[in-house]
C-alpha positions in Angstrom: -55.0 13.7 -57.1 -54.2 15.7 -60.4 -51.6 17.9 -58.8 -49.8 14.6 -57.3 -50.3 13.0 -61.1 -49.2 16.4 -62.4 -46.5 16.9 -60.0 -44.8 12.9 -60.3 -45.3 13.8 -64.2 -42.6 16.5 -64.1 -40.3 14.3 -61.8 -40.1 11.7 -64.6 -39.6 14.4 -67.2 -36.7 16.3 -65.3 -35.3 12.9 -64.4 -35.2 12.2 -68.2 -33.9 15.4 -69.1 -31.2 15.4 -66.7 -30.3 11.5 -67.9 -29.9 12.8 -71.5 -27.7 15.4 -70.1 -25.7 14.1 -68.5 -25.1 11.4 -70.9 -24.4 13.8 -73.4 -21.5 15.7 -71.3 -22.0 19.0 -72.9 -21.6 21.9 -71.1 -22.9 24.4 -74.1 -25.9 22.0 -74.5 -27.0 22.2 -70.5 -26.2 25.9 -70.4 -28.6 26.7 -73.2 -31.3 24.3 -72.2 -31.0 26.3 -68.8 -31.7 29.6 -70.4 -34.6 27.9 -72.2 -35.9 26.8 -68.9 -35.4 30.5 -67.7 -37.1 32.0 -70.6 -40.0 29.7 -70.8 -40.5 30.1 -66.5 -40.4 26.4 -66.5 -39.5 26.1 -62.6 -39.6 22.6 -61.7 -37.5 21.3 -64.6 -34.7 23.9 -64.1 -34.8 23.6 -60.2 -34.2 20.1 -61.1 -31.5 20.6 -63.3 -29.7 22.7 -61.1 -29.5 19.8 -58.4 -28.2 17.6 -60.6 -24.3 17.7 -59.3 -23.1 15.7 -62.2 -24.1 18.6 -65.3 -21.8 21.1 -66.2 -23.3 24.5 -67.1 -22.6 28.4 -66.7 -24.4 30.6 -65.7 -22.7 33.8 -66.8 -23.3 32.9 -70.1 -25.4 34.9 -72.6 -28.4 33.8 -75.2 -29.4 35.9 -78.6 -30.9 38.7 -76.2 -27.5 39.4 -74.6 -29.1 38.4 -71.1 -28.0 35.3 -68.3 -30.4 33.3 -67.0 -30.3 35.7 -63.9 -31.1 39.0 -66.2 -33.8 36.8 -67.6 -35.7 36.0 -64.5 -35.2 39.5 -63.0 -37.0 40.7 -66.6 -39.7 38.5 -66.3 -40.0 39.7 -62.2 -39.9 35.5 -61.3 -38.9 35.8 -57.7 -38.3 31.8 -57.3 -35.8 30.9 -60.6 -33.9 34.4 -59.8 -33.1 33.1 -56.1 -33.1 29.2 -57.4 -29.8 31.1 -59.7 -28.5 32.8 -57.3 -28.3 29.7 -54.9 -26.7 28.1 -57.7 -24.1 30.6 -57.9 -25.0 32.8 -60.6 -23.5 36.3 -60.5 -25.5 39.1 -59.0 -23.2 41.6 -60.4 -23.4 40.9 -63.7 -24.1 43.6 -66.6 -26.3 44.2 -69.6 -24.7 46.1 -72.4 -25.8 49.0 -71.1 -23.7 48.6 -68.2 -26.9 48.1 -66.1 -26.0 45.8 -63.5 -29.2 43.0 -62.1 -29.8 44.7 -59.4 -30.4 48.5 -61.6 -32.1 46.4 -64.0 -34.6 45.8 -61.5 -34.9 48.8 -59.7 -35.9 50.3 -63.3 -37.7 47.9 -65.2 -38.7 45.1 -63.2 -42.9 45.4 -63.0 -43.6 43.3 -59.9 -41.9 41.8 -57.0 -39.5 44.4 -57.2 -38.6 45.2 -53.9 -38.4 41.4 -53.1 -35.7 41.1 -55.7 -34.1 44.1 -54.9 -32.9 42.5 -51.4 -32.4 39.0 -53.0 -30.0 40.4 -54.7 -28.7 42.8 -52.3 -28.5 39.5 -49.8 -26.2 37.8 -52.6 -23.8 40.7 -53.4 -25.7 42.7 -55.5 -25.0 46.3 -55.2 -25.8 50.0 -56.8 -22.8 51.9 -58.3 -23.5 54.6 -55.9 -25.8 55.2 -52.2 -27.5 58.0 -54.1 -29.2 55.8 -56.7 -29.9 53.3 -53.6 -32.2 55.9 -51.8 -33.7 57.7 -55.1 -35.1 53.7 -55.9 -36.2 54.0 -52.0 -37.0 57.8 -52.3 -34.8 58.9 -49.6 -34.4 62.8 -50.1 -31.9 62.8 -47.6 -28.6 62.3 -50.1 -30.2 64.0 -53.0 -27.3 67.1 -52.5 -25.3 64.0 -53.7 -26.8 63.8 -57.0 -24.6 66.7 -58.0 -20.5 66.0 -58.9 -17.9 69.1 -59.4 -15.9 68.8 -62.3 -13.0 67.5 -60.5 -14.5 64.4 -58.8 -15.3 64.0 -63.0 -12.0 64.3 -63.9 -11.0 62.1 -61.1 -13.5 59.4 -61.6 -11.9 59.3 -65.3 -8.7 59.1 -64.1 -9.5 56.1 -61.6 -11.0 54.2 -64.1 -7.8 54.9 -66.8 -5.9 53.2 -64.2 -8.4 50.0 -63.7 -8.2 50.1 -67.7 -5.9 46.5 -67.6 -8.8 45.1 -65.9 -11.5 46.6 -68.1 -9.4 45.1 -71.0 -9.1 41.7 -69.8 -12.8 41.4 -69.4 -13.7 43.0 -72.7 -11.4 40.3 -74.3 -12.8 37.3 -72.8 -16.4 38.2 -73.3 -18.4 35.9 -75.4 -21.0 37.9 -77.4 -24.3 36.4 -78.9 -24.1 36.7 -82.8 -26.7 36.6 -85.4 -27.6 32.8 -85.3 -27.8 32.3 -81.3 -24.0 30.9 -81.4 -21.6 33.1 -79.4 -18.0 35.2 -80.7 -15.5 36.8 -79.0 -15.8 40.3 -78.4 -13.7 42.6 -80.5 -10.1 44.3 -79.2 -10.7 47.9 -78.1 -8.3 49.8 -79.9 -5.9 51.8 -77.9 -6.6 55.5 -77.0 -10.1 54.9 -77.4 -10.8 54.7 -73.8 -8.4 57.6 -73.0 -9.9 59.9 -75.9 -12.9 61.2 -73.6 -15.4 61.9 -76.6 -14.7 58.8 -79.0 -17.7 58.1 -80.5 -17.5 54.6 -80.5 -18.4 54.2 -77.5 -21.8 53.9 -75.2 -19.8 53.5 -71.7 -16.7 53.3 -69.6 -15.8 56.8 -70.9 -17.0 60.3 -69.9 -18.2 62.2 -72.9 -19.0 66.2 -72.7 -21.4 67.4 -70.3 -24.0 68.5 -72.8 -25.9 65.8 -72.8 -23.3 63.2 -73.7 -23.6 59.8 -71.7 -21.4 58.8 -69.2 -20.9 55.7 -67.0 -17.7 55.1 -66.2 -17.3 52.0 -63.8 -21.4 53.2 -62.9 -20.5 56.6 -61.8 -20.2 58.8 -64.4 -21.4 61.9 -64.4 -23.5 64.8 -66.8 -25.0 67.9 -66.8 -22.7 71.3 -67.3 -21.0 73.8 -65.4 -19.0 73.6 -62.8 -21.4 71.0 -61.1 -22.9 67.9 -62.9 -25.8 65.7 -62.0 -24.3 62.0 -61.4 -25.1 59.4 -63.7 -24.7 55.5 -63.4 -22.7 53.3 -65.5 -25.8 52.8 -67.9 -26.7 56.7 -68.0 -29.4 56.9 -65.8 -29.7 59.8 -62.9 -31.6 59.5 -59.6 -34.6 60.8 -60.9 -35.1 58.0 -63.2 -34.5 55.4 -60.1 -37.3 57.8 -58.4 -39.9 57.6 -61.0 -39.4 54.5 -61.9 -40.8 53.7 -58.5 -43.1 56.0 -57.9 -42.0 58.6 -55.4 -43.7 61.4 -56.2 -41.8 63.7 -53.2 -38.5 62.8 -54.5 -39.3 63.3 -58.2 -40.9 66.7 -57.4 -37.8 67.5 -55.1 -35.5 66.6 -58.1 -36.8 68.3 -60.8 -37.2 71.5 -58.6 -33.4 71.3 -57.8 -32.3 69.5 -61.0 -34.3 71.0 -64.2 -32.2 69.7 -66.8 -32.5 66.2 -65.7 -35.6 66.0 -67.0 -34.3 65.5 -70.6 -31.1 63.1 -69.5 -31.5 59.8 -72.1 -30.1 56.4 -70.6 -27.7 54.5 -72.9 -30.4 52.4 -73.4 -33.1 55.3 -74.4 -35.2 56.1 -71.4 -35.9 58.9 -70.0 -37.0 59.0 -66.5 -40.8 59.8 -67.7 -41.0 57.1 -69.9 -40.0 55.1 -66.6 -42.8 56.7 -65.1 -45.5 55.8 -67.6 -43.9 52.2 -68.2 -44.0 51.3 -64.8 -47.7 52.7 -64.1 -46.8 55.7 -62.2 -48.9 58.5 -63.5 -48.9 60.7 -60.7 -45.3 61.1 -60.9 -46.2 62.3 -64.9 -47.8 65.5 -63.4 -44.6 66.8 -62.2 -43.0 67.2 -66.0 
């Protein structure tokens, strides 16, 4: 009898809600109360919002952390609002500014539920940059040869992504940034030649920097290392080994250090290194191989 209480309760409150929005007609006002919702893992009201065919709302749209609704559930591991978003259309490609796309978010960060997440997303389009960061998160050996790029698939990669440039700009232009007080700005104009430049400063990603240690990502397969041969990266820095201990697999981490020494040190955009994956994520075991 509580639940049923509990449960008709929530009905009358999301029925509310949804009145007031609806009579109120605005689409920045919906869209926040939606992140709110997603934030605060309030299920029942936002599966009830969603429904509602007469609110206007996007879901691509980012709050003060710089995260959608869908990069908020995937961070907080809730299986049920990420798949209630993604039935609702919400993009399953969509980027952090790290250039870590949902689906890498979760494959590095994401505490529980992963693997059920993982395929939600893979069902709705989501995708890794490249197989080789696929089968390090499921600690398949069998690619790891494809870890490693030759300079020339590097210089290539740059030049593939110089010509998708118009596209990169047209994004970067339209992009609404959070700013200090939770509103939202326009991003800023790149400025030209700073894409082309290959060690501009200014920049975290969509560039290739130099090998030593600089961090790549452009389009989520850039590359680093030195040498002839690099070790690939993805468009937020990270290497298959961080994929591998982020989830545990021991074999594959052990495999990868063996063949790939240097990887070991390889810092994401965002600052993590594959053993601080490990310890985050509760896999000691894979600590013992460092």
């Amino acid at each position: 009898g509580g639940r049923l209480c509990s449960s008709f309760g929530m009905d009358i409150a999301g029925k509310r809600l949804a009145d007031n929005l609806v009579r109120l007609n605005d689409k920045d006002v919906t869209t926040c109360a939606i992140q709110n919702l997603t934030w605060n893992r309030d299920r029942h009201l936002l599966l009830h919002l969603l429904k509602v065919p007469k609110l206007r709302y996007s879901l691509e749209r980012r709050d003060n952390t710089g995260y959608t609704p869908l990069m908020a559930a995937v961070n907080l591991a809730d299986l049920h609002i990420a798949q209630a978003l993604l039935e609702a259309k919400a993009s399953a490609n969509v980027t952090d500014e790290t250039d870590r796309s949902v689906i890498q978010l979760c494959a590095l960060r994401c505490p529980k539920n992963r693997n059920e997440i993982c395929e939600l997303l893979q069902f709705h389009g989501g995708r890794f940059c490249h197989p080789v960061f696929k089968d390090a998160y499921l600690g398949n050996k069998a690619t790891l040869s494809q870890a490693l790029v030759s300079q020339s698939e590097m210089k290539n990669t740059k030049l593939s992504q110089i010509d998708k440039n118009g596209e990169s700009k047209k994004t970067t232009k339209n992009k609404s940034l959070p700013d200090a007080k939770g509103g939202f700005r326009r991003a800023p104009e790149k400025k030209a030649g700073a894409a082309s430049g290959g060690a501009g400063e200014g920049k975290r990603s969509h560039q290739l920097k130099e090998a030593s240690g600089g961090r790549s990502g452009v389009g989520g397969a850039g590359v680093a290392g030195g040498g002839k041969t690099c070790i690939r990266r993805d468009g937020s820095g990270h290497t298959v080994l961080h994929y591998a201990a982020a989830n545990g697999h021991f074999g594959y981490v052990r495999a990868a250090v063996e063949r790939f020494p240097n990887a070991v040190s390889v810092v994401s955009n965002n600052g993590d290194t594959a053993l601080l994956l490990a310890a985050k994520n509760g896999h000691s075991e894979c600590l013992v191989t460092y």
